[in-house]
C-alpha positions in Angstrom: -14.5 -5.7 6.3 -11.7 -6.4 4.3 -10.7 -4.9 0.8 -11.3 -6.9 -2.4 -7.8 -6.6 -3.3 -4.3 -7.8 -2.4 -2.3 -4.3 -3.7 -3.5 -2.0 -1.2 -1.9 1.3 -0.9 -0.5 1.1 -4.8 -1.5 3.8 -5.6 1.1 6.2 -3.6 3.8 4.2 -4.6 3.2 4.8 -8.3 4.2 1.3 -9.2 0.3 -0.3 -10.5 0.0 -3.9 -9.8 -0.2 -5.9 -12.9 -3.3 -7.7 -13.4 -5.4 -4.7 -13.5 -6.8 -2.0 -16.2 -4.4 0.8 -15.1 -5.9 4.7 -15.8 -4.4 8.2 -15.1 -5.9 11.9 -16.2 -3.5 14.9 -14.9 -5.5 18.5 -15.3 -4.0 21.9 -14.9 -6.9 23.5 -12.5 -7.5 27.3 -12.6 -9.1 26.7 -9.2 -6.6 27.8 -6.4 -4.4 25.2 -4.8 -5.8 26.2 -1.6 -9.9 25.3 -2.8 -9.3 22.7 -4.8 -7.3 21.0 -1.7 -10.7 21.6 0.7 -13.0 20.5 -1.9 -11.1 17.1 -2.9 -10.6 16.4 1.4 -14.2 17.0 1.9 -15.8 14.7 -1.1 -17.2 17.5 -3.3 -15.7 15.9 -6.4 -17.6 12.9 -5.8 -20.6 14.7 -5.3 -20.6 17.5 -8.1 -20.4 15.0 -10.5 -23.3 13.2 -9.3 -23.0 10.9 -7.1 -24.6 10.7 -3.8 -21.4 9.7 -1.2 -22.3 8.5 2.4 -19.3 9.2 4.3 -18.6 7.7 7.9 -16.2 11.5 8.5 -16.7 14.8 6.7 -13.1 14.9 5.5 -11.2 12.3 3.6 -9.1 10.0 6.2 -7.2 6.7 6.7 -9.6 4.0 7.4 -13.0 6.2 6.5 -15.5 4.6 4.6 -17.0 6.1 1.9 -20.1 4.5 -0.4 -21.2 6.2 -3.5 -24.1 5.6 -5.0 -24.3 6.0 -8.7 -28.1 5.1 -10.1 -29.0 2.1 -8.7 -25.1 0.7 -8.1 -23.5 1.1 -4.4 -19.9 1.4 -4.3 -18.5 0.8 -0.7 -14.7 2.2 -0.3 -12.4 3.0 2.3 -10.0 5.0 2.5 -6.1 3.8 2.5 -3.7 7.0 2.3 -3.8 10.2 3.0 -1.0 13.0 1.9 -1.5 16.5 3.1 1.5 18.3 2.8 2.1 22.4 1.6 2.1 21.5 -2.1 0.5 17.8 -1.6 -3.1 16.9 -1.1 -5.1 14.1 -1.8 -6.3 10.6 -1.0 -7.3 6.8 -1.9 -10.0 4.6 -1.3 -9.8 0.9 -2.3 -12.5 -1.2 -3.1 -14.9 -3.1 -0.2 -17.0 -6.5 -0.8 -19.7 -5.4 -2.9 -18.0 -3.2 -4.7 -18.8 -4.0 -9.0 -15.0 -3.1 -9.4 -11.9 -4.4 -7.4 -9.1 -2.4 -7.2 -7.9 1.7 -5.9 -8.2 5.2 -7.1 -6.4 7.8 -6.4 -6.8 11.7 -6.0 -3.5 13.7 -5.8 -3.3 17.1 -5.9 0.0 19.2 -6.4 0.8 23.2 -6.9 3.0 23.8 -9.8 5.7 26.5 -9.6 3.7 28.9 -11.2 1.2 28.7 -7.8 -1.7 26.9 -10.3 -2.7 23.5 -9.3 -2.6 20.2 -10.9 -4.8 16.9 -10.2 -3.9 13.4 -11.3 -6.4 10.8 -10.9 -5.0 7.0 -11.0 -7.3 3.9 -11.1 -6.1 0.4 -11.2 -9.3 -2.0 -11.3 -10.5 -5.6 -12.5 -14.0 -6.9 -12.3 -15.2 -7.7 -9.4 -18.7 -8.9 -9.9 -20.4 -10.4 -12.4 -21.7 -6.8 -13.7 -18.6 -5.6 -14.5 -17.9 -8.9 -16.2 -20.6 -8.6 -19.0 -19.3 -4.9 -19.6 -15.8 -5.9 -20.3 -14.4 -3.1 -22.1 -17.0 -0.8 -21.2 -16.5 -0.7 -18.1 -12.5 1.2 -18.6 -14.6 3.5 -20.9 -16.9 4.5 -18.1 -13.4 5.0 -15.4 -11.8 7.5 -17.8 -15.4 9.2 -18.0 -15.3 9.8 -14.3 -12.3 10.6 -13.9 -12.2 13.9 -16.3 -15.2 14.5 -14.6 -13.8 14.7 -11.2 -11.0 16.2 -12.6 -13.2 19.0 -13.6 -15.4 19.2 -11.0 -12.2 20.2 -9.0 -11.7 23.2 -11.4 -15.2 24.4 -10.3 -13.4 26.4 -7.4 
């Protein structure tokens, strides 16, 4: 299956494709680097702040495919980077057909001099159904929801 977009891997690169709704949250965690690291690799953002992922691998991996199931709305993703480096962690998934968005998010994870941890979450989507359509703005309302809520749901550990 491919992805449902031409700009995949953007999101390492720092440089968003135009074209898109672009979104970024950064949070100082008072979680340990070490924790927050495990829990962001092995999905638990996704599922402490509700949603119900079905993962093809227990940790987060180039070319795993993630689907997460938010009410009655699947979201099939795979995964396109991975970084995990001493004071670098994190991930992306880009979006798969079926998908109600098109588009990549990103969950990086960095330790700050001062040994606490920061994550910055980076979305570039467009509609990709007909769903999304109809909620036109709503829909970049409902991103930055999310993603201060799997920013904090990192900060849980």
């Amino acid at each position: 299956m491919e992805f449902t977009y031409p700009d995949v891997g953007a999101t390492l690169t720092g440089e968003l494709p135009d074209g898109y709704h672009h979104l970024r949250h950064s949070r100082v965690l008072s979680s340990s680097f070490e924790a927050a690291a495990e829990a962001l690799m092995t999905w638990q953002a996704q599922r402490r702040v509700g949603l119900r992922p079905r993962v093809s691998a227990p940790r987060a991996a180039p070319g795993v495919e993630i689907t997460v199931r938010l009410a009655v709305l699947d979201a099939p993703c795979r995964v396109v980077w991975v970084v995990e480096e001493a004071d670098r962690v994190g991930w992306a998934y880009g979006t798969l057909p079926g998908h109600p968005e098109s588009g990549e998010e990103s969950f990086l994870l960095e330790r700050l001099p001062d040994g606490r941890a920061r994550v910055t979450i980076t979305v570039f989507s467009r509609p990709g159904s007909a769903l999304t359509r109809l909620g036109g703005p709503l829909v970049p309302v409902v991103q930055r929801v999310f993603l201060r809520l799997y920013a904090r749901a990192l900060d849980l550990y």
